[in-house]
C-alpha positions in Angstrom: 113.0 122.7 6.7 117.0 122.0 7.6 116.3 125.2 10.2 113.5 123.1 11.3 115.4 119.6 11.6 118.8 121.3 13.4 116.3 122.6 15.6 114.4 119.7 16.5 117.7 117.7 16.6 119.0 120.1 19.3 116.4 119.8 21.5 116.4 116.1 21.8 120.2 116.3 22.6 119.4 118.5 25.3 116.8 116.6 26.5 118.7 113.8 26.1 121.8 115.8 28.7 119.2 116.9 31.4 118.1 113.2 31.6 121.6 112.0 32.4 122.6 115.4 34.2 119.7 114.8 36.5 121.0 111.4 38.5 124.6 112.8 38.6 123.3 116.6 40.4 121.2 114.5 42.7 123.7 112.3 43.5 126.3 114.6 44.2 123.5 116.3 46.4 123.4 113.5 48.3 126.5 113.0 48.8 127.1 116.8 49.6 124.2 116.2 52.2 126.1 112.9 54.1 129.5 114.6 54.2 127.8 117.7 55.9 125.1 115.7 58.7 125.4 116.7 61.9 126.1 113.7 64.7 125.3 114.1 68.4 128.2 113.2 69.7 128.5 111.4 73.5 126.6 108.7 75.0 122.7 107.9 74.8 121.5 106.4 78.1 118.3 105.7 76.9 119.8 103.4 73.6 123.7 102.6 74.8 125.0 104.3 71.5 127.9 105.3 71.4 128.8 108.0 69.3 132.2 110.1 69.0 131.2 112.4 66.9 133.9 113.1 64.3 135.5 110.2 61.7 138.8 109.6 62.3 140.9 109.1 59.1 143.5 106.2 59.3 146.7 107.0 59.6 148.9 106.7 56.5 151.2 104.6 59.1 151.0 103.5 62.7 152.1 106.0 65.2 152.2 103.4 68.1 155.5 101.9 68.7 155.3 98.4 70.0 158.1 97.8 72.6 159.0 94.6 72.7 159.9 93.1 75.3 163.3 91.7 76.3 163.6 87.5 76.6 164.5 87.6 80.6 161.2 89.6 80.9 159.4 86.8 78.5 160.5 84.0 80.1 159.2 85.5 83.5 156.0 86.2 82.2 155.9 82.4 81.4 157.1 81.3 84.6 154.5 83.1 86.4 151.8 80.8 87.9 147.9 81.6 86.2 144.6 80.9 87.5 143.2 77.8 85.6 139.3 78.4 86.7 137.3 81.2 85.3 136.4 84.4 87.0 133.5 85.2 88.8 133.9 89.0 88.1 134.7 91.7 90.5 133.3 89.5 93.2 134.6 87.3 96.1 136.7 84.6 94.2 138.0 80.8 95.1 140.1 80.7 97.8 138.3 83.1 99.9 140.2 86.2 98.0 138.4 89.6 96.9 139.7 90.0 93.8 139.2 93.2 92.0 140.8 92.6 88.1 141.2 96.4 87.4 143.6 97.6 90.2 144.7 94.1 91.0 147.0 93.4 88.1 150.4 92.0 89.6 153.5 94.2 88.8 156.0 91.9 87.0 159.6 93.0 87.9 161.6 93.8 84.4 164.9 91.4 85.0 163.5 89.4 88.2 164.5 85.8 87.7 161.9 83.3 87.2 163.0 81.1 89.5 162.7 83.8 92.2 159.0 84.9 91.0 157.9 81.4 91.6 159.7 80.5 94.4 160.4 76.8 93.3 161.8 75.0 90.7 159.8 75.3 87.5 158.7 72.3 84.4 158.5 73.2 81.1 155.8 70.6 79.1 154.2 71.5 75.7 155.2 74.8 76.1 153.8 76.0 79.0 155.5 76.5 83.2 154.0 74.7 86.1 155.3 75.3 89.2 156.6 72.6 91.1 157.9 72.2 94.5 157.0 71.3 98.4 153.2 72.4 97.5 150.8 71.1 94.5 150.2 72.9 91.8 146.8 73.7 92.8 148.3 75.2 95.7 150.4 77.3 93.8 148.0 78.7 91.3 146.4 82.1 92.1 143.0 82.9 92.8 140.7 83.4 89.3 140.6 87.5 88.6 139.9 89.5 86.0 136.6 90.3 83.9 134.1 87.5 84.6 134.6 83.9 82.6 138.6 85.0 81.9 141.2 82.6 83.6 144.5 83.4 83.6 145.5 82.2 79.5 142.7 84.6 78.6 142.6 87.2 81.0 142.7 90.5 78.9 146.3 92.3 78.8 144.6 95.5 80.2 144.5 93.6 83.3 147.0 91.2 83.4 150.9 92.3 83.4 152.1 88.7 82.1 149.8 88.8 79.3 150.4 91.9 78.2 154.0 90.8 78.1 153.3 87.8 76.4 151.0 89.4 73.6 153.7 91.6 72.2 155.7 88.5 71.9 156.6 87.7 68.2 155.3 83.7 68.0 159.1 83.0 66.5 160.8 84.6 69.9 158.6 82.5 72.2 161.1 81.2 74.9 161.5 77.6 74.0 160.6 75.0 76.7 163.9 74.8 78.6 163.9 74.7 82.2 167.4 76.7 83.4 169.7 73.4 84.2 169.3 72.9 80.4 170.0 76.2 79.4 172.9 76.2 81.5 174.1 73.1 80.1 174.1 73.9 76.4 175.7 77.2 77.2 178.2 75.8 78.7 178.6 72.8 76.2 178.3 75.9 73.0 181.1 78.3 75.1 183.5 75.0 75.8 183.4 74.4 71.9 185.9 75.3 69.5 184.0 77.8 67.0 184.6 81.2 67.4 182.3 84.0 68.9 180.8 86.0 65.9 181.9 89.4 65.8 178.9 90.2 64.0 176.4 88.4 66.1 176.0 90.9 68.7 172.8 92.5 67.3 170.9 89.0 66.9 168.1 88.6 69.2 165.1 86.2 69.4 163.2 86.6 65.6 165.8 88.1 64.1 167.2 86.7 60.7 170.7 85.4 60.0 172.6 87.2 57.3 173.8 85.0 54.5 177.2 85.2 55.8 175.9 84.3 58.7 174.4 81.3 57.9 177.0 79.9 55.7 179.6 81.0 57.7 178.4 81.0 61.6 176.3 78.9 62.3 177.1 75.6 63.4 175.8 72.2 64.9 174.6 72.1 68.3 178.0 69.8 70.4 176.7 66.4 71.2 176.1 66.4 74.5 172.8 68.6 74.5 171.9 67.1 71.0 169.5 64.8 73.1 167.2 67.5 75.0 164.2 67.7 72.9 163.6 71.0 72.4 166.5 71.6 70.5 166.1 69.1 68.0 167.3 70.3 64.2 168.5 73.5 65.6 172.2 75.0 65.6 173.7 77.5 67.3 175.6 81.0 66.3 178.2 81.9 69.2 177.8 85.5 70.4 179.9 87.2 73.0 178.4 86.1 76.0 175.4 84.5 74.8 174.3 81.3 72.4 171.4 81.8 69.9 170.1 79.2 68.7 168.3 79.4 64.7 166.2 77.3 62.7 168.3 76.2 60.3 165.4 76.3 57.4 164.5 79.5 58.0 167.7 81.0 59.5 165.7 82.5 62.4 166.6 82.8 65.7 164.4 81.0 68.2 166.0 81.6 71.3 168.9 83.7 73.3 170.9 82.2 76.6 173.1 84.2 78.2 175.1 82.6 81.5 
């Protein structure tokens, strides 16, 4: 009779296994099965999928270098006049121009000044360069290019030189709105003060952060004289060799680099 029990009792724990053996092998089946299904890589015409292939793993960390770009090149990106009405595509735009947005993407000179890419004096309002001079704006301001409905804000980097410059812009180092008689101006007001350069300020660039000694011990209040142009309002200064950086005090970053 205890034969008889220990055998009956057996039976129902195996029973019991292959029950909750079966969903784990059939699982693992399927998942054997979705690791190993073949894909048909390329394009279907007839559908528009697109598919590569393989399955790329991400990267543990990015391989792609950002180079960013230097604050004379950023401020000529934003000096550059932009189309304010949207593109009609590849096709014949305003103004009587063909415009074609892949190959037409205007090369932006490295260290050209902006005052030379614009040909005119420039003004700086809410952030953003219009071009003023002897013409209207509306007669400075390019055709529209670019994929159809883009203007020249949204125009995609891939075909526009100044936005591409502009996207790999940290938002802190966006040039502040200064035109260059007011950049002169407080570097020569900063460079006719008293303080001393800061031998360890050479390094500093637009979004970098000021050390503690820094901050407590070199940086200092803007002189009076430029206290009154807007855009430098609650801001100091930390005197580099050859060139004034101005930092948010709050944050101790800096915001903006003038060199003479």
């Amino acid at each position: 009779m205890k034969h008889l029990h220990h055998h009956l009792m057996l039976a129902t724990a195996l029973a019991a296994g292959m029950i909750v053996a079966a969903p784990l092998a059939s699982g693992q089946v399927r998942a054997e099965e979705s690791a190993t299904v073949t894909t048909n890589p390329g394009f279907k015409p007839d559908t528009g999928q697109i598919n590569p292939g393989v399955t790329k793993q991400a990267p543990s960390q990015s391989t792609e270098v950002i180079k960013l770009p230097t604050p004379e090149e950023v401020r000529a990106a934003k000096m550059m006049p932009v189309s304010t009405q949207p593109s009609l595509g590849n096709g014949p735009q305003a103004g009587g121009a063909n415009s074609n947005a892949v190959n037409a993407a205007p090369a932006l000179p490295a260290q050209q000044p902006a005052a030379a890419i614009t040909g005119a004096a420039s003004s700086e309002i809410g952030g953003t360069v219009s071009p003023v001079g002897s013409g209207s704006s509306a007669a400075a301001e390019p055709p529209p290019s670019g994929p159809i409905g883009s203007t020249g804000q949204t125009e995609p980097a891939k075909f526009s030189k100044r936005n591409d410059i502009l996207d790999r812009v940290p938002i802190m180092a966006m040039p502040l709105p200064l035109s260059d008689q007011q950049r002169q101006q407080i570097y020569q007001a900063v460079m006719a003060d008293k303080s001393q350069p800061a031998a360890d300020a050479d390094a500093l660039a637009p979004a970098s952060e000021l050390s503690t000694n820094q901050a407590l011990n070199e940086m200092h209040e803007l002189p009076a004289s430029v206290r009154d142009i807007a855009a430098t309002k609650g801001l100091k200064y930390v005197k580099a060799k050859g060139k004034v950086l101005l930092v948010t005090p709050s944050t101790r970053t800096v915001i903006e680099q003038i060199t003479s």
